[in-house]
N, C-alpha and C positions, 0 to 999 in steps of 0.2 A: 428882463428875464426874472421869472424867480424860482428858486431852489427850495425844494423839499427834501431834506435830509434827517437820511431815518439812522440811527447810529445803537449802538449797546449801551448798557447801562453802569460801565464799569469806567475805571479810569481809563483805558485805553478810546472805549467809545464816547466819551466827554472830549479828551483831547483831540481828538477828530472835529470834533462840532467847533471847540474851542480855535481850532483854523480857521474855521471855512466863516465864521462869527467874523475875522478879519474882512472878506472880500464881498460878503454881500449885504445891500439893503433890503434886497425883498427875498427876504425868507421863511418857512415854517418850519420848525425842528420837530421832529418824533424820535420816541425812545423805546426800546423795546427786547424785552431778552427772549428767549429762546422758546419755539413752540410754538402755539396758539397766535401771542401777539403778535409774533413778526405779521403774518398776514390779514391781521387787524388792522395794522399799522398800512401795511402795505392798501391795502384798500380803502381806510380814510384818503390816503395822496392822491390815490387814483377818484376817488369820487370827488375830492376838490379842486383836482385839475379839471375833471369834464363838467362841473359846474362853474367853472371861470371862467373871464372873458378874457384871459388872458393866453397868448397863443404859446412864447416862448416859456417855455420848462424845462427843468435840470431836477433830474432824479437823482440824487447821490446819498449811496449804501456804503455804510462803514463799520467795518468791525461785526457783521454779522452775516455769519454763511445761511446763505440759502438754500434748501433742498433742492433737488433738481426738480420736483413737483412746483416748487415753488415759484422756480430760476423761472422756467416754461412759462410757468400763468401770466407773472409780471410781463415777461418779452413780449407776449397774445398782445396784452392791454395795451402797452405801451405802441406796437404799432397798429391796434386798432384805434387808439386817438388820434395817430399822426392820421391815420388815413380820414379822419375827421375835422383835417384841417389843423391839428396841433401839432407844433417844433416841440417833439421832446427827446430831451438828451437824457442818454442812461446809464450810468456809471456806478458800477460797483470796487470798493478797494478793500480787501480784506487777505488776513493771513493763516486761514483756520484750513488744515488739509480737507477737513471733512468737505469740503465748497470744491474739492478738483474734478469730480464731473462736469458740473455746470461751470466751471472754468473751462473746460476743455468745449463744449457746445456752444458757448455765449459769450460773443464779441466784448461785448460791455462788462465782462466778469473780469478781472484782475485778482489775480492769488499770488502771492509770496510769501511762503512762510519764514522766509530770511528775517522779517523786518515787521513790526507792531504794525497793525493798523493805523494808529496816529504819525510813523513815519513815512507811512506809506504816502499819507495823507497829505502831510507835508511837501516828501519831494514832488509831489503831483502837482502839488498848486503853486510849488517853486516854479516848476517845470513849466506848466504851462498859464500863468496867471503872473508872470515875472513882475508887471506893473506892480503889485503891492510888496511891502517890505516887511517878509515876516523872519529875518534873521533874529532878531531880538529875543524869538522864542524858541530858536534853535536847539539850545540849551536843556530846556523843559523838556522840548520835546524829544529829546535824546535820553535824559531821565525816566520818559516815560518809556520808551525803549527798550531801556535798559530791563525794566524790573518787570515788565510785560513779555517779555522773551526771554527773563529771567537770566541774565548776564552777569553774574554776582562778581565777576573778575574786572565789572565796565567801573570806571570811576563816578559813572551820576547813578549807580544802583542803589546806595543807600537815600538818596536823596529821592530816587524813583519809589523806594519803598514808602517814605513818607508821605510822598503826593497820591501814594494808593489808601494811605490810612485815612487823609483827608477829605477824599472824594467819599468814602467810605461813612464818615463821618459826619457831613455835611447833609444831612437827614431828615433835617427835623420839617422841611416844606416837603408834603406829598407830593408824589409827582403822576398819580393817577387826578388830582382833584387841582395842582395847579402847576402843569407841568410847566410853562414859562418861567416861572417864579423858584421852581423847582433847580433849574438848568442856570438861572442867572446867578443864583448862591455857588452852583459849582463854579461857574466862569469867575466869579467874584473870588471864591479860594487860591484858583488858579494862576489870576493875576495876582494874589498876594504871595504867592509861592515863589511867583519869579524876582521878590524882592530879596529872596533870601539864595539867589544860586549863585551870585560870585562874593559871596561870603563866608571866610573860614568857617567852616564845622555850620555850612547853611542848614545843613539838611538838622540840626539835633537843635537848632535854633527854631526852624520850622516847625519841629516836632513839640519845643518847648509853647510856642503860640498858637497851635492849634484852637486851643479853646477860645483864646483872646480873637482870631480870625474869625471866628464863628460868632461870635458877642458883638463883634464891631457891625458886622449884618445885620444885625439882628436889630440890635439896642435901638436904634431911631435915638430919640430924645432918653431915653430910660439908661439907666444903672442899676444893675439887680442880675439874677444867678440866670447863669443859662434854659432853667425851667420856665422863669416868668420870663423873659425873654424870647422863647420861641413861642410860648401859647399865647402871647399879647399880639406877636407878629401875626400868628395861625389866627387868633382870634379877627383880626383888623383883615384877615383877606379873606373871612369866611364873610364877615360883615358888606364888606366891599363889591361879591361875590352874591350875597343871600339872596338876589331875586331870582340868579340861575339855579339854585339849589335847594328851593324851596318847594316842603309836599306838601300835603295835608291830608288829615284826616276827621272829617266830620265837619267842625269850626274850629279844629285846631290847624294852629300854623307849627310846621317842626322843620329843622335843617337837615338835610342830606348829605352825609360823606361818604368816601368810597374809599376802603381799606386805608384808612387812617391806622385803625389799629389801636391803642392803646386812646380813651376819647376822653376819662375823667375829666384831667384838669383844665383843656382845651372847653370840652362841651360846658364844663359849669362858669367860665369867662365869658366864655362866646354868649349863653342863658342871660345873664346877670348882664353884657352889655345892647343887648337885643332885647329888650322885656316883650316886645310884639311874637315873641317864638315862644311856643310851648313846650317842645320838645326837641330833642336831638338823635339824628340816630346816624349808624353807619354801622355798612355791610361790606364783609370782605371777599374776596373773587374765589371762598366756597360755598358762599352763602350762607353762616354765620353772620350775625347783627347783634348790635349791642344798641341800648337804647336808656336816654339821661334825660332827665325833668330837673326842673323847680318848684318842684312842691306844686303845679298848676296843673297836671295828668299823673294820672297813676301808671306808669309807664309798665306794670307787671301785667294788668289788664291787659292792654295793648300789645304785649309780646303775647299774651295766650290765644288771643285772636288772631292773630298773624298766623302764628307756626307753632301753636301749642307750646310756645316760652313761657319765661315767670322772671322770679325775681325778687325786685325790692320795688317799694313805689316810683323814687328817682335813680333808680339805675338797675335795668332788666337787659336779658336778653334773649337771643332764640336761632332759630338755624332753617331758611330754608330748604327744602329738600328738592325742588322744583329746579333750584338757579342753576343755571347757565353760564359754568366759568366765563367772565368776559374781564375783558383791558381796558373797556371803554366804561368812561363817566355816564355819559349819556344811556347808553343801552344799561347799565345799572339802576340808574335814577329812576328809567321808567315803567321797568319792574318793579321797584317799589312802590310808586305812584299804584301802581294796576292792583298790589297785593292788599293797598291803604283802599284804594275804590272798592276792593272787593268785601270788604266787612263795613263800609260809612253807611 
């Protein structure tokens, strides 16, 4: 069987994925907040289950209420696959009042607002998945609980508060451009969090290594400040990554990213260890772009051609009016492709 689990972007919808990471090998995580994505998200599952050969599936939604527009569409799909020959299971756990319509119409909805979505989560796959042993995390995830339903009287609240600033904090991998990599840093904080919950005053000792948890990720082989640390990291998965991410325009070769956001330090590492790129660009989900050279394109040119931008030679930028908020990598990319074809 394998499980596609679509969950929130917050400490609660982490600690959910952070469970269910215990019981499966064949999995695909999505993440997604409120609006538009969900049902981005929701229709990636659905178009890579019915292009699979594989027949057993497990749909599990966490931490994020569905419209009832929503609830409906997915239930359609879900059994017009079965009735194409696919087992799939459909479970949703979540504790947000706004989802008690589509609680009350749909079997597979579960709403409590007694209890976080990540406890939810929990007693579920206590409940019914007993084979694996996840008391160990008990702890955590009653932390998260706590400060997720906001119980400032519980004894793991402060320490829930902590693990909210970390997840918060744990940033520096996009998670539009590499969400796996994204999701493994959070899982990574997570397990270092439970080093510190049966220890006096864990939670302010937590709080005191936050950064040191985040460097230990990061570093590989290196010793050096949290900046060069993450952009060496970003750098080596853009590298890793550059033939899915690669545009062009004209005879030049330039890297694509998608709301990265802030690209300086990153795009001039990544430049200087790629000498076969020209350029770097990335656009964020309102269509703003920002665009960084090496002294090998005048990149202010390039932004005025695009969308009537400008600039400086290595570092311009510009804003399309055309784009199409989207969640997806892919549907970004080839917008830009299409906007680079259309001036080459």
């Amino acid at each position: 069987m394998r499980v596609y689990h679509l969950s929130h972007i917050d400490l609660d919808g982490y600690g959910c994925q952070f469970i269910t990471n215990r019981y499966f090998e064949d999995k695909k995580y999505f993440n997604a907040n409120y609006g538009k994505e969900v049902i981005e998200k929701l229709n990636s599952i659905i178009h890579l289950i019915e292009n699979s050969e594989i027949v057993d599936n497990f749909i599990l939604i966490t931490d994020l209420n569905l419209t009832f527009e929503e609830s409906r569409y997915l239930d359609l799909e879900v059994k017009r696959l079965n009735e194409l020959d696919f087992n799939i299971k459909l479970q949703l756990l979540d504790h947000h009042k706004s989802g008690i319509d589509s609680a009350g119409k749909f079997d597979w909805y579960y709403l409590d607002n007694s209890r976080s979505a990540t406890k939810i989560t929990f007693d579920y796959f206590k409940t019914n998945y007993s084979d694996v042993f996840i008391d160990d995390i008990e702890k955590l995830i009653d932390s998260i609980n706590a400060v997720d339903i906001w119980l400032e009287n519980d004894s793991n609240f402060e320490f829930g508060k902590v693990c909210m600033r970390l997840i918060m904090d744990t940033n520096e991998i996009n998670r539009f451009n590499f969400l796996n990599e994204h999701r493994d840093y959070k899982f990574f904080a997570l397990n270092k969090a439970i080093e510190y919950l049966n220890i006096e005053n864990g939670h302010i000792l937590l709080d005191d290594n936050i950064l040191k948890i985040k460097k230990e990720y990061l570093k590989k082989d290196i010793y050096d400040t949290l900046d060069i640390l993450s952009s060496e990291f970003v750098s080596n998965l853009l590298i890793k990554n550059k033939d899915v991410m690669t545009i062009r325009y004209k005879d030049r070769v330039g890297l694509f990213t998608y709301s990265f956001g802030s690209i300086s330090v990153v795009a001039n590492r990544f430049l200087k260890k790629a000498s076969e790129f020209d350029f770097f660009m990335d656009l964020n989900t309102k269509g703003a772009f920002s665009l960084r050279a090496n002294g090998k394109i005048d990149v202010s040119l390039l932004a005025k051609e695009l969308a009537g931008g400008g600039g400086h030679a290595n570092a311009s930028g510009g804003k399309f009016g055309d784009f199409s908020e989207s969640y997806s990598y892919q549907k970004a990319i080839e917008f830009v492709q299409q906007k680079l074809n259309d001036i080459s």
